[in-house]
CHARMM internal coordinates of N, CA and C (Angstrom, degrees):
IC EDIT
DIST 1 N 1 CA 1.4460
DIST 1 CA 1 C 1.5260
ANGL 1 N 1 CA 1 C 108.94
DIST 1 C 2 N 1.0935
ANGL 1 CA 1 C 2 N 122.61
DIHE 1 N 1 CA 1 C 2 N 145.22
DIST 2 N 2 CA 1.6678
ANGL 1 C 2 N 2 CA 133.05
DIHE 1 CA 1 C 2 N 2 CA 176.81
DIST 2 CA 2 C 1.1303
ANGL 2 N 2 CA 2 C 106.19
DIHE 1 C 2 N 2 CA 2 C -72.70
DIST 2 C 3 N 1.2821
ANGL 2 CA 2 C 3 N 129.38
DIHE 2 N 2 CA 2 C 3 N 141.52
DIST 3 N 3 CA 1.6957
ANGL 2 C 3 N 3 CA 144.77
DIHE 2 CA 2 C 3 N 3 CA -178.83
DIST 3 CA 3 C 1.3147
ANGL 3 N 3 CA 3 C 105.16
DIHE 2 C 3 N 3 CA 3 C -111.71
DIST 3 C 4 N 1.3327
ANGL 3 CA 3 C 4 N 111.94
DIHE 3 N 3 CA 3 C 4 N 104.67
DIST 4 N 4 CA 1.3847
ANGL 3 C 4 N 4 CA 125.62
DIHE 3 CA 3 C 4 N 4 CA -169.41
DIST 4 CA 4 C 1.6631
ANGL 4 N 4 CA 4 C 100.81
DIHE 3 C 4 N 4 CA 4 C -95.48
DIST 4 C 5 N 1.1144
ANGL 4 CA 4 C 5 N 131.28
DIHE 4 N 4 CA 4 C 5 N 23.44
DIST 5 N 5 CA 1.4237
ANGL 4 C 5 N 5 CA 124.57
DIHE 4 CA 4 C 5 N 5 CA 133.07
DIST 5 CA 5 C 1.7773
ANGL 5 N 5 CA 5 C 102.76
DIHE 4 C 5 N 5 CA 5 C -169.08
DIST 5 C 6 N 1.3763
ANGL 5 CA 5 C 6 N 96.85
DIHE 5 N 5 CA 5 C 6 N -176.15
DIST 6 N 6 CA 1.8609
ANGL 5 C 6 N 6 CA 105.56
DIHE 5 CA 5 C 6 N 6 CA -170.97
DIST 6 CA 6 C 1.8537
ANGL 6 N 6 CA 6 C 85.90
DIHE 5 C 6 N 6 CA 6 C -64.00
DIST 6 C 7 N 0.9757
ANGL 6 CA 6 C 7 N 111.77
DIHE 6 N 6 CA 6 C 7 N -35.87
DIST 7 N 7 CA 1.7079
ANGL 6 C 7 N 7 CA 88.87
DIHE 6 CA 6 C 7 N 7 CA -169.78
DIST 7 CA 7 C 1.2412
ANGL 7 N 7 CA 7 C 128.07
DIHE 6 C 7 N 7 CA 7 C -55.31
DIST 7 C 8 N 1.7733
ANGL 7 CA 7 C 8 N 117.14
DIHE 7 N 7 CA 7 C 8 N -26.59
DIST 8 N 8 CA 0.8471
ANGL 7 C 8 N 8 CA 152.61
DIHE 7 CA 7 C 8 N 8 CA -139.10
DIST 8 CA 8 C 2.2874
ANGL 8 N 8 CA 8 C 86.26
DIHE 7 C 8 N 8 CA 8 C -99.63
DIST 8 C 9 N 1.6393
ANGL 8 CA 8 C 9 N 91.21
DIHE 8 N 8 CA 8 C 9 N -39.92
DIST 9 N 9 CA 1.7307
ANGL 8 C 9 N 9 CA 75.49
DIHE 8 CA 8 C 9 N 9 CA -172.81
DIST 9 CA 9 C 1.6401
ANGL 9 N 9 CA 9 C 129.91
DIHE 8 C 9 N 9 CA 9 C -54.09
DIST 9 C 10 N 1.5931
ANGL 9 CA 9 C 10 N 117.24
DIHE 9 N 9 CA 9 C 10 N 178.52
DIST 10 N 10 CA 1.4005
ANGL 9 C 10 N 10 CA 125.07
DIHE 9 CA 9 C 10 N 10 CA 175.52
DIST 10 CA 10 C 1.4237
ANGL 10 N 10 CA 10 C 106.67
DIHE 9 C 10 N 10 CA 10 C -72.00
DIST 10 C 11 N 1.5852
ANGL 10 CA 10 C 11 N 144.12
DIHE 10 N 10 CA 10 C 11 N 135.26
DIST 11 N 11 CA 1.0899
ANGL 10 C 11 N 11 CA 147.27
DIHE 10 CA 10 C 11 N 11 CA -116.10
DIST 11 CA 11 C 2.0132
ANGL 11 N 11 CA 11 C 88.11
DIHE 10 C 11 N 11 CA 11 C -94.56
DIST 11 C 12 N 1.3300
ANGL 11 CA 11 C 12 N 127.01
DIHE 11 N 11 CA 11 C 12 N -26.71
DIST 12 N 12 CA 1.2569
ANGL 11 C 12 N 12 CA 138.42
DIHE 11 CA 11 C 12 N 12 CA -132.14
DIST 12 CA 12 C 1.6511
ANGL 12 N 12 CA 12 C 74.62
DIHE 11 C 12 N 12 CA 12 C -96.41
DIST 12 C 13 N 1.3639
ANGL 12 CA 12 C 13 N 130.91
DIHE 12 N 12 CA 12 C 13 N -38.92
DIST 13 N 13 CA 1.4575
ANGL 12 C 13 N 13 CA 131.51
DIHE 12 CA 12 C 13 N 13 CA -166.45
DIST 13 CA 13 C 1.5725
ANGL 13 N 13 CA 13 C 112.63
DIHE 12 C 13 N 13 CA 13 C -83.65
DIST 13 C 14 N 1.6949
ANGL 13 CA 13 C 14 N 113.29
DIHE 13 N 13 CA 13 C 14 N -49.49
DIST 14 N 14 CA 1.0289
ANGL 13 C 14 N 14 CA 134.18
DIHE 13 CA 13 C 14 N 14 CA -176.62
DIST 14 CA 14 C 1.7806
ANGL 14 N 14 CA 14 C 117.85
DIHE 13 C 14 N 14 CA 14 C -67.86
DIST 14 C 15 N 1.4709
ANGL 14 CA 14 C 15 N 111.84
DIHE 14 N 14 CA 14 C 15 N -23.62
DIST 15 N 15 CA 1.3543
ANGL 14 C 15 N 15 CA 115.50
DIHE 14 CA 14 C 15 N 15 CA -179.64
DIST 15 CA 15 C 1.2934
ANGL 15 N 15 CA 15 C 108.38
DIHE 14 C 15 N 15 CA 15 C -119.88
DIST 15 C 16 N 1.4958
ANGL 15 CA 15 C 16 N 120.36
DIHE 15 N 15 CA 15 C 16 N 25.18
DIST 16 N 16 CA 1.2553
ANGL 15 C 16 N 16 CA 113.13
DIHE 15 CA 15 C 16 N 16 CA 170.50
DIST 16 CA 16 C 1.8360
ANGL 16 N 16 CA 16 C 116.22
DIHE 15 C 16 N 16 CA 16 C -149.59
DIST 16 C 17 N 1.5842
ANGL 16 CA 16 C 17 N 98.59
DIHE 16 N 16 CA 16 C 17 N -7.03
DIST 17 N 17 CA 1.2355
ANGL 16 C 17 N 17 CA 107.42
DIHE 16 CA 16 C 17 N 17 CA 163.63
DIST 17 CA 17 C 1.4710
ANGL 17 N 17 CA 17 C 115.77
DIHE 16 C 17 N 17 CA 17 C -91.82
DIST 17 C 18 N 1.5569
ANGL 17 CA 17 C 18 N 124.10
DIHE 17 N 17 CA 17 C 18 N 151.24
DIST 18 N 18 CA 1.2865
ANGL 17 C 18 N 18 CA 140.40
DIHE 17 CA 17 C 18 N 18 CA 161.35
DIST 18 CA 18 C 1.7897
ANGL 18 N 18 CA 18 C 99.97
DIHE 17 C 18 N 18 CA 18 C -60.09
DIST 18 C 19 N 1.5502
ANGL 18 CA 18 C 19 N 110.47
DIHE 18 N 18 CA 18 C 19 N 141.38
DIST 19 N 19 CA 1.1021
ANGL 18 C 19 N 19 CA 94.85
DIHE 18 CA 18 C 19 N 19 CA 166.83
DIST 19 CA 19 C 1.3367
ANGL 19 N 19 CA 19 C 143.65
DIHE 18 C 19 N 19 CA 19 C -46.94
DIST 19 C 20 N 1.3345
ANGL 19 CA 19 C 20 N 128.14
DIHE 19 N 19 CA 19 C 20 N -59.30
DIST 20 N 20 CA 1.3444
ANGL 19 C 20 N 20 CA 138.76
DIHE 19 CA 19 C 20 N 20 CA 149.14
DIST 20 CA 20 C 1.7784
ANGL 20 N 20 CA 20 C 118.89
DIHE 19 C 20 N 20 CA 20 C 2.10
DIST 20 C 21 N 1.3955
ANGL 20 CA 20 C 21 N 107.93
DIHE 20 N 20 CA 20 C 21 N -61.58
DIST 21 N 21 CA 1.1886
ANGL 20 C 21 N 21 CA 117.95
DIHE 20 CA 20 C 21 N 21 CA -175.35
DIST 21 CA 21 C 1.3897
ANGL 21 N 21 CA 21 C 106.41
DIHE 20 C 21 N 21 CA 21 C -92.38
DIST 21 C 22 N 1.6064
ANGL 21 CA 21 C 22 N 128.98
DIHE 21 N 21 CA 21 C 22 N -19.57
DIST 22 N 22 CA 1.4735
ANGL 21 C 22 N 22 CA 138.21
DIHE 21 CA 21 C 22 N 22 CA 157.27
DIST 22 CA 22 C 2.0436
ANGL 22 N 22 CA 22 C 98.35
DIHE 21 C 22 N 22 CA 22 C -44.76
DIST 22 C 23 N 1.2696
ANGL 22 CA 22 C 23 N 101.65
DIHE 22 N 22 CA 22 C 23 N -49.50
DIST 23 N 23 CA 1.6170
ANGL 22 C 23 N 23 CA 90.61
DIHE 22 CA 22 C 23 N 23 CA -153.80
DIST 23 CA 23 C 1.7626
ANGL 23 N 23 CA 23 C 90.23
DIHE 22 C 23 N 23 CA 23 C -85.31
DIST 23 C 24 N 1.4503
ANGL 23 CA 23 C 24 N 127.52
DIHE 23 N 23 CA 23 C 24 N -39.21
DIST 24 N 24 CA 1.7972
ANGL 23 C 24 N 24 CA 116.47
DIHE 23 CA 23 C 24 N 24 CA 174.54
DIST 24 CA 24 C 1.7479
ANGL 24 N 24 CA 24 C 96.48
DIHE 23 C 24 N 24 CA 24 C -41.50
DIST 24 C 25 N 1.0065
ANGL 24 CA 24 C 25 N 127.26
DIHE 24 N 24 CA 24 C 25 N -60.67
DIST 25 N 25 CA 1.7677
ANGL 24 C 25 N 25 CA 122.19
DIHE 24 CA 24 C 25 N 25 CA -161.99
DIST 25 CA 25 C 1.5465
ANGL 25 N 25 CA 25 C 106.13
DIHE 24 C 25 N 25 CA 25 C -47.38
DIST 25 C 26 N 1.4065
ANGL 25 CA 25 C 26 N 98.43
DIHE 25 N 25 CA 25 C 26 N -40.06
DIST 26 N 26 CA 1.3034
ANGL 25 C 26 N 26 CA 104.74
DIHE 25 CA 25 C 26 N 26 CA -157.19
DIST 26 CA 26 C 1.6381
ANGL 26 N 26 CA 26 C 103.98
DIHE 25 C 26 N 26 CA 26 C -56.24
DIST 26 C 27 N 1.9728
ANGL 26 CA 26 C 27 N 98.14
DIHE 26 N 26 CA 26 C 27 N -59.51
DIST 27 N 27 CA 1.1884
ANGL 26 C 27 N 27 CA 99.62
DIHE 26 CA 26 C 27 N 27 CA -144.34
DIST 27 CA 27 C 1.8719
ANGL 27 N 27 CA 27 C 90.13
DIHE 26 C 27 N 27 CA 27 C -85.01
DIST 27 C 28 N 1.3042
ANGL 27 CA 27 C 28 N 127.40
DIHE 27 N 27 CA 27 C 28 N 13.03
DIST 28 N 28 CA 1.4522
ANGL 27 C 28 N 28 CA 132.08
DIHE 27 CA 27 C 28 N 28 CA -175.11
DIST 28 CA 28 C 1.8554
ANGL 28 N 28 CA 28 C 92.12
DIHE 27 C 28 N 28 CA 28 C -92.81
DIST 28 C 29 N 1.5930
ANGL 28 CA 28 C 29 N 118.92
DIHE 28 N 28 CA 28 C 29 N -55.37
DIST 29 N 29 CA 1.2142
ANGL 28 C 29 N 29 CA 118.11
DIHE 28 CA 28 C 29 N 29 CA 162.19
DIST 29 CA 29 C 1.7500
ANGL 29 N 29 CA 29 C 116.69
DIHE 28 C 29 N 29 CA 29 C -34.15
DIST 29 C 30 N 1.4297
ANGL 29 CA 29 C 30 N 116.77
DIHE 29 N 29 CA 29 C 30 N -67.27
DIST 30 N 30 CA 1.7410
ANGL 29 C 30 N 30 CA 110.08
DIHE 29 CA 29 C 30 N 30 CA -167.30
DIST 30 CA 30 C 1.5710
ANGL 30 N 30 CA 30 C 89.93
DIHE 29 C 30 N 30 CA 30 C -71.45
DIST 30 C 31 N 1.1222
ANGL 30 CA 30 C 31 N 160.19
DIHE 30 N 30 CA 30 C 31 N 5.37
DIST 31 N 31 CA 1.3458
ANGL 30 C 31 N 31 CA 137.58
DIHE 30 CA 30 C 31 N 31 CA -167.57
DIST 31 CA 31 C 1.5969
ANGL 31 N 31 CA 31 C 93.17
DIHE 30 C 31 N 31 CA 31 C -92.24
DIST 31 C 32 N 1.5470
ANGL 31 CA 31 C 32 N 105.59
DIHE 31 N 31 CA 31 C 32 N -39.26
DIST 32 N 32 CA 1.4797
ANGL 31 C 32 N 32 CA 122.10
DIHE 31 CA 31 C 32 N 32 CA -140.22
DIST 32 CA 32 C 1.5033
ANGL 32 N 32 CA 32 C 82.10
DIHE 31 C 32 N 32 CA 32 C -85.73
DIST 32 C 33 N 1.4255
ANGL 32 CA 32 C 33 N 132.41
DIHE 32 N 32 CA 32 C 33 N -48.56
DIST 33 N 33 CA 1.3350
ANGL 32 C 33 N 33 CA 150.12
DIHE 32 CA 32 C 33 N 33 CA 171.47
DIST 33 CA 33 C 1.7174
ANGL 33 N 33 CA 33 C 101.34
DIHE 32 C 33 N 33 CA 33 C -21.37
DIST 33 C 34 N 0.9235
ANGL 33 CA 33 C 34 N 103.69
DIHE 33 N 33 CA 33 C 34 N -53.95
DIST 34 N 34 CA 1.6841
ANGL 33 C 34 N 34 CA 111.69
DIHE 33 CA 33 C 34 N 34 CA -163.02
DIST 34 CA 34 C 1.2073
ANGL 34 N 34 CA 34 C 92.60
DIHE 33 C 34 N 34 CA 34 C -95.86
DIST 34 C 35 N 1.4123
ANGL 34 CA 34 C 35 N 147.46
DIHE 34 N 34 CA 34 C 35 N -60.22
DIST 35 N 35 CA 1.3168
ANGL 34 C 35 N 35 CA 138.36
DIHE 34 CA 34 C 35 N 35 CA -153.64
DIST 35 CA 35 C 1.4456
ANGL 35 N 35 CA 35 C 113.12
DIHE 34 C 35 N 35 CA 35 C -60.88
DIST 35 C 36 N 1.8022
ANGL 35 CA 35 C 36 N 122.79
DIHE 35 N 35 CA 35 C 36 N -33.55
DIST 36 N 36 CA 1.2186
ANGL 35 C 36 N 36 CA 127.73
DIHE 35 CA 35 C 36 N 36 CA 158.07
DIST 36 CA 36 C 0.9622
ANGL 36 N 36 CA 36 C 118.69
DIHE 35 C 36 N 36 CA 36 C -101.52
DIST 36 C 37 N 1.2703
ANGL 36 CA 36 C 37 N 131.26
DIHE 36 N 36 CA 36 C 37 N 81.26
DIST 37 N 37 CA 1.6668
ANGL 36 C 37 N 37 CA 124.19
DIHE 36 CA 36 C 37 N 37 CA -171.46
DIST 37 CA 37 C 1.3786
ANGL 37 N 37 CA 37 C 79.50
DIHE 36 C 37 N 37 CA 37 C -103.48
DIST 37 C 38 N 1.4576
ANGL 37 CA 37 C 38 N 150.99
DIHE 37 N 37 CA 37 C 38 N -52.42
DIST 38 N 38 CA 1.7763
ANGL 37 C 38 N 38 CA 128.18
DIHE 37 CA 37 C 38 N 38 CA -145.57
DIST 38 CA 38 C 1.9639
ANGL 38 N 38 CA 38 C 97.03
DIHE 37 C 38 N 38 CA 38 C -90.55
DIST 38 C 39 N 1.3539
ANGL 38 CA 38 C 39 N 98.43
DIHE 38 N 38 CA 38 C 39 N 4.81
DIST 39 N 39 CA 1.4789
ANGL 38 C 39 N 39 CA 88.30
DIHE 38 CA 38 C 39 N 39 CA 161.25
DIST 39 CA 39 C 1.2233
ANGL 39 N 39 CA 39 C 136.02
DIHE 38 C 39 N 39 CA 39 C -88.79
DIST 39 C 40 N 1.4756
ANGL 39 CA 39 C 40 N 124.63
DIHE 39 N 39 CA 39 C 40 N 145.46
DIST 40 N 40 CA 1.3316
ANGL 39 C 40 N 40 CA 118.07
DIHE 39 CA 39 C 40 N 40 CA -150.98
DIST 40 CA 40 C 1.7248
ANGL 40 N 40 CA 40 C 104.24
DIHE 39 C 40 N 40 CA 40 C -85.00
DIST 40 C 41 N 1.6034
ANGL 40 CA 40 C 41 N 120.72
DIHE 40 N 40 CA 40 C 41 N -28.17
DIST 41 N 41 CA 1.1184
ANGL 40 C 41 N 41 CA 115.35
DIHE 40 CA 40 C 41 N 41 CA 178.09
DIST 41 CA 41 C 1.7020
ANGL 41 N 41 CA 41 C 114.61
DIHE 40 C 41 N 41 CA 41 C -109.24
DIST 41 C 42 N 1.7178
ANGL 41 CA 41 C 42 N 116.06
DIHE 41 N 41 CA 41 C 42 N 44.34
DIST 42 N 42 CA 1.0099
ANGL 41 C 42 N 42 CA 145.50
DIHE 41 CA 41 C 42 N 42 CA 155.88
DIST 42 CA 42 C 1.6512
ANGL 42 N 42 CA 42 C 116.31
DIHE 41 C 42 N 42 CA 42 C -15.96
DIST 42 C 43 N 1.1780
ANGL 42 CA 42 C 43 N 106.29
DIHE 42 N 42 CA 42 C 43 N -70.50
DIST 43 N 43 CA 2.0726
ANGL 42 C 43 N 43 CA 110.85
DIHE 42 CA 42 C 43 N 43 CA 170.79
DIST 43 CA 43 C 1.4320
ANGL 43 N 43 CA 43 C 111.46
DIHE 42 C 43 N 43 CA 43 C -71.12
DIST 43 C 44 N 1.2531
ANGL 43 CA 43 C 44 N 123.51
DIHE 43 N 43 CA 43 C 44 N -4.64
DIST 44 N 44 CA 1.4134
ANGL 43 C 44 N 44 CA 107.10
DIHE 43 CA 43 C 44 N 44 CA 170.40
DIST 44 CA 44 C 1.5470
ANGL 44 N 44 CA 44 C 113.60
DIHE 43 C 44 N 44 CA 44 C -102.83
DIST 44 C 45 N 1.2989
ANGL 44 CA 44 C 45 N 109.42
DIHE 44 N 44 CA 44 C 45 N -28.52
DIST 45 N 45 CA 1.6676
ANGL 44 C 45 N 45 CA 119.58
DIHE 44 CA 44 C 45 N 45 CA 158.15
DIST 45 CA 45 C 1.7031
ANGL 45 N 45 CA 45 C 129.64
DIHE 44 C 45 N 45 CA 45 C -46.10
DIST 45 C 46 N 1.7511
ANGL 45 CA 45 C 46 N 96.85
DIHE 45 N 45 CA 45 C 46 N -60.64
DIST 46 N 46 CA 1.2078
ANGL 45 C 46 N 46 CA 128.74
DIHE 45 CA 45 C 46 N 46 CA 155.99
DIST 46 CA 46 C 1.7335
ANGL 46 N 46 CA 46 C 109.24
DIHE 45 C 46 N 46 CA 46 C -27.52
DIST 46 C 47 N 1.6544
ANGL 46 CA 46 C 47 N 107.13
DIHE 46 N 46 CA 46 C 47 N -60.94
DIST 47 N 47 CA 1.8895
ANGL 46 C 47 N 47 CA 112.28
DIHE 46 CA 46 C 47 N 47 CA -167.88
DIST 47 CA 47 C 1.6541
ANGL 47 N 47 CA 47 C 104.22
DIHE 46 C 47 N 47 CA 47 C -79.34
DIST 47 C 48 N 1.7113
ANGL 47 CA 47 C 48 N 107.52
DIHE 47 N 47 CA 47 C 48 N -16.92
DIST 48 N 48 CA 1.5453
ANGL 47 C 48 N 48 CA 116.38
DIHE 47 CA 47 C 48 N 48 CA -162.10
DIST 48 CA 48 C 1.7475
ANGL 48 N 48 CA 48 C 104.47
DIHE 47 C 48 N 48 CA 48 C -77.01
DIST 48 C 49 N 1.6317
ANGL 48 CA 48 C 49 N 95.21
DIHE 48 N 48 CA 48 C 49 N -39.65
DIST 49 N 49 CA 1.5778
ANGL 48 C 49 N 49 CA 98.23
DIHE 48 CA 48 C 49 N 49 CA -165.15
DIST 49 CA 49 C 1.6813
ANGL 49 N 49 CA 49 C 115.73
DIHE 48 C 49 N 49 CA 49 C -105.06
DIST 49 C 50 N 2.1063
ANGL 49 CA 49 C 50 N 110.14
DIHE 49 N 49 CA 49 C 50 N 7.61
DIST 50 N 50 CA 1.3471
ANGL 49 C 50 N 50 CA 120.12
DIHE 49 CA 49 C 50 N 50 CA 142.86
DIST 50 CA 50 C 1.3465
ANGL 50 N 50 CA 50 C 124.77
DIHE 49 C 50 N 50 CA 50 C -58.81
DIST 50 C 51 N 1.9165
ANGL 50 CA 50 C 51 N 115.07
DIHE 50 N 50 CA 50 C 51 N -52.70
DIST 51 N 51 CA 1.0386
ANGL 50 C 51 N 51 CA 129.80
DIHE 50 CA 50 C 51 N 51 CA -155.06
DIST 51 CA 51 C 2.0875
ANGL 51 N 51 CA 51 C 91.63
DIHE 50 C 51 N 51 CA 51 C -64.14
DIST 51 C 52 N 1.1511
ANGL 51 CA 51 C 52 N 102.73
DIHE 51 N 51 CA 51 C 52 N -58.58
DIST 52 N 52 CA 1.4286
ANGL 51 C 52 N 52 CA 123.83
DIHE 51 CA 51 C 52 N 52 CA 160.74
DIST 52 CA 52 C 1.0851
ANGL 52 N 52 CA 52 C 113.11
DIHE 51 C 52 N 52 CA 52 C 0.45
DIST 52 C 53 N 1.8668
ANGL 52 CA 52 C 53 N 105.88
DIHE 52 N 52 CA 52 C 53 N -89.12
DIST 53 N 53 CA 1.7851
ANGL 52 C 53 N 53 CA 114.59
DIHE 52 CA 52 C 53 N 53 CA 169.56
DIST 53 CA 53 C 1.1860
ANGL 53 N 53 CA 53 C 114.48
DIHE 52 C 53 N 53 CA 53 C -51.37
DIST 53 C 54 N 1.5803
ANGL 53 CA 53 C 54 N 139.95
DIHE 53 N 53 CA 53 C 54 N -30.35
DIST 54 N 54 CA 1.6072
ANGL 53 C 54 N 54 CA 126.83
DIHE 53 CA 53 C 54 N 54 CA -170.12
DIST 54 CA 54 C 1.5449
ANGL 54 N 54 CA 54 C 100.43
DIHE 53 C 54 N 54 CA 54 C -79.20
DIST 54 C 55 N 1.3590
ANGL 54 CA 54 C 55 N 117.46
DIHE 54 N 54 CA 54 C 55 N -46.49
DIST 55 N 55 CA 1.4824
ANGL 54 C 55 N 55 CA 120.26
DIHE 54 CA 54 C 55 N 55 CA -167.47
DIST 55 CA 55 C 1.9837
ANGL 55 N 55 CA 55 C 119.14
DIHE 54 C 55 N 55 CA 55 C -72.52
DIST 55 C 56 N 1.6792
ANGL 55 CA 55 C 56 N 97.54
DIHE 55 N 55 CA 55 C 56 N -13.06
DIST 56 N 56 CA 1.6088
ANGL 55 C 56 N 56 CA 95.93
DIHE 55 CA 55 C 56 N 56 CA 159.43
DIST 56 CA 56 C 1.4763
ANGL 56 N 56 CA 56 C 122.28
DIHE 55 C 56 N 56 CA 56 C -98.05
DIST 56 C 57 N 1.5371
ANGL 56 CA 56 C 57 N 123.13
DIHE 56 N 56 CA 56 C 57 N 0.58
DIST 57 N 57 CA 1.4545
ANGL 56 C 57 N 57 CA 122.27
DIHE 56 CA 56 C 57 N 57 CA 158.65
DIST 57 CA 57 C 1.8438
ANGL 57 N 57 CA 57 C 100.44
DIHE 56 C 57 N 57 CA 57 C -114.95
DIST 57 C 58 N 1.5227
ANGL 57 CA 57 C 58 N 144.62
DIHE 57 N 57 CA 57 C 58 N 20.95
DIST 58 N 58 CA 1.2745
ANGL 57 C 58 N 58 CA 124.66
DIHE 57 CA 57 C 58 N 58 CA -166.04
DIST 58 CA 58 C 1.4991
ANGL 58 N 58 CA 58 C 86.82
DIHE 57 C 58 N 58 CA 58 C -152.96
DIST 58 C 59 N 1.6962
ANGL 58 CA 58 C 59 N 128.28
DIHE 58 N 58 CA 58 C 59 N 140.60
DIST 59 N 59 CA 1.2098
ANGL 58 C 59 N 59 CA 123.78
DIHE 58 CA 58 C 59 N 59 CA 114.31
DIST 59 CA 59 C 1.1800
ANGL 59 N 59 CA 59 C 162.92
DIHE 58 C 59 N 59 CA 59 C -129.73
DIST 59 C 60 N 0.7877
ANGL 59 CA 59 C 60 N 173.46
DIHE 59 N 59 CA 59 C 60 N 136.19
DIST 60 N 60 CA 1.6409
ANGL 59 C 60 N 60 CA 162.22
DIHE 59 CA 59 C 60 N 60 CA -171.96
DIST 60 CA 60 C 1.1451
ANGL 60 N 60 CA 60 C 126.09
DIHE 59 C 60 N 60 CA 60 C -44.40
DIST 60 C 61 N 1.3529
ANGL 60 CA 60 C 61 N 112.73
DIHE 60 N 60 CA 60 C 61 N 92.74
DIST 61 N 61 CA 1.6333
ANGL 60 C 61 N 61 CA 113.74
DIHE 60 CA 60 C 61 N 61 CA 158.32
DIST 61 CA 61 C 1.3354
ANGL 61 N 61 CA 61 C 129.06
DIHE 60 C 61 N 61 CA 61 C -100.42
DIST 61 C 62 N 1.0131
ANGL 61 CA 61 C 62 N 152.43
DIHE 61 N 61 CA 61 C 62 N 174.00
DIST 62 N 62 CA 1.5269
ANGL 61 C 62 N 62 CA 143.84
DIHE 61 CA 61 C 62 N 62 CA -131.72
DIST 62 CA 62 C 2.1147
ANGL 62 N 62 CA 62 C 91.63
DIHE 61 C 62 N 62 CA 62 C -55.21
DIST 62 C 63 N 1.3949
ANGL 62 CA 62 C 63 N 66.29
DIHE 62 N 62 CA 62 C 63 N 97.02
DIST 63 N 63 CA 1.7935
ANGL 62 C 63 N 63 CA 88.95
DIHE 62 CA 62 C 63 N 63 CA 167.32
DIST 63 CA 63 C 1.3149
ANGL 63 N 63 CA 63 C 118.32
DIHE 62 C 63 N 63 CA 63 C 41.43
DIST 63 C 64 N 1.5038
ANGL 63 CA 63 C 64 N 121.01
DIHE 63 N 63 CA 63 C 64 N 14.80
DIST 64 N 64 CA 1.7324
ANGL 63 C 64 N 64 CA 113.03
DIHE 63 CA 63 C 64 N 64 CA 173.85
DIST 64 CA 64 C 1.8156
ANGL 64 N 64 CA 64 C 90.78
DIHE 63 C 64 N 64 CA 64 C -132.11
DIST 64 C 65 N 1.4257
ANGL 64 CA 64 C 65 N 95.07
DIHE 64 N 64 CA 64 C 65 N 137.22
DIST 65 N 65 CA 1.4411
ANGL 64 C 65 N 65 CA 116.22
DIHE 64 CA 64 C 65 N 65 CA 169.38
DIST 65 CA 65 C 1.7275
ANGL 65 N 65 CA 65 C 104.20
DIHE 64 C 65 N 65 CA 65 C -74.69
DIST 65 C 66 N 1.3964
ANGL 65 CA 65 C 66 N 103.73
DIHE 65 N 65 CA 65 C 66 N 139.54
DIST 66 N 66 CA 1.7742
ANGL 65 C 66 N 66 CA 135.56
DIHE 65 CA 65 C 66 N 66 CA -166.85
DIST 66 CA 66 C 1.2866
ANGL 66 N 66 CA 66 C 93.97
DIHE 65 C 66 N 66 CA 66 C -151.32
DIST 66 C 67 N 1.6922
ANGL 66 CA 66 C 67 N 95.80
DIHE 66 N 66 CA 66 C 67 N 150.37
DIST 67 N 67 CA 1.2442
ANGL 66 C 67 N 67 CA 94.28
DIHE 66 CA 66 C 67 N 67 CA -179.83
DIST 67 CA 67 C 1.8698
ANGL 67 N 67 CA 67 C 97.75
DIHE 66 C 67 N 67 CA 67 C -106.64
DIST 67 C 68 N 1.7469
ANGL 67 CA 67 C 68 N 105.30
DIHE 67 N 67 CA 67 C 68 N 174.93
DIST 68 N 68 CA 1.1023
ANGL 67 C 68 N 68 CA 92.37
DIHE 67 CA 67 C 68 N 68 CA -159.41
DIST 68 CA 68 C 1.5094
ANGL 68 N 68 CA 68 C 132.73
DIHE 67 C 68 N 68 CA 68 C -72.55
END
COOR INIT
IC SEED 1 N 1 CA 1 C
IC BUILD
């Protein structure tokens, strides 16, 4: 399902991303949402090709997301 705002995200994104990179997931999630809709494993694609967009502008250093 599309998350029509950061509140709306899975808790693992929302309490550990900076906003900024809260709203790339988001709107990388609804793009991805629609682009595979007749696929059957659609929400795992959808979370595969968010995580995707945050991790080519964001990374993790001792446990807090920065961007790069």
């Amino acid at each position: 399902m599309p998350y029509f705002s950061n509140d709306d995200l899975p808790p693992a994104v929302r309490d550990h991303l900076p906003f900024h990179a809260q709203e790339m997931y988001r709107q990388a999630f609804n793009h991805a949402w629609e682009e595979y809709a007749r696929d059957s494993r659609r929400e795992e694609i959808a979370h595969r090709v968010a995580w995707g967009a945050v991790k080519r502008k964001y990374v993790k250093i001792a446990g807090e997301w920065v961007p790069r």
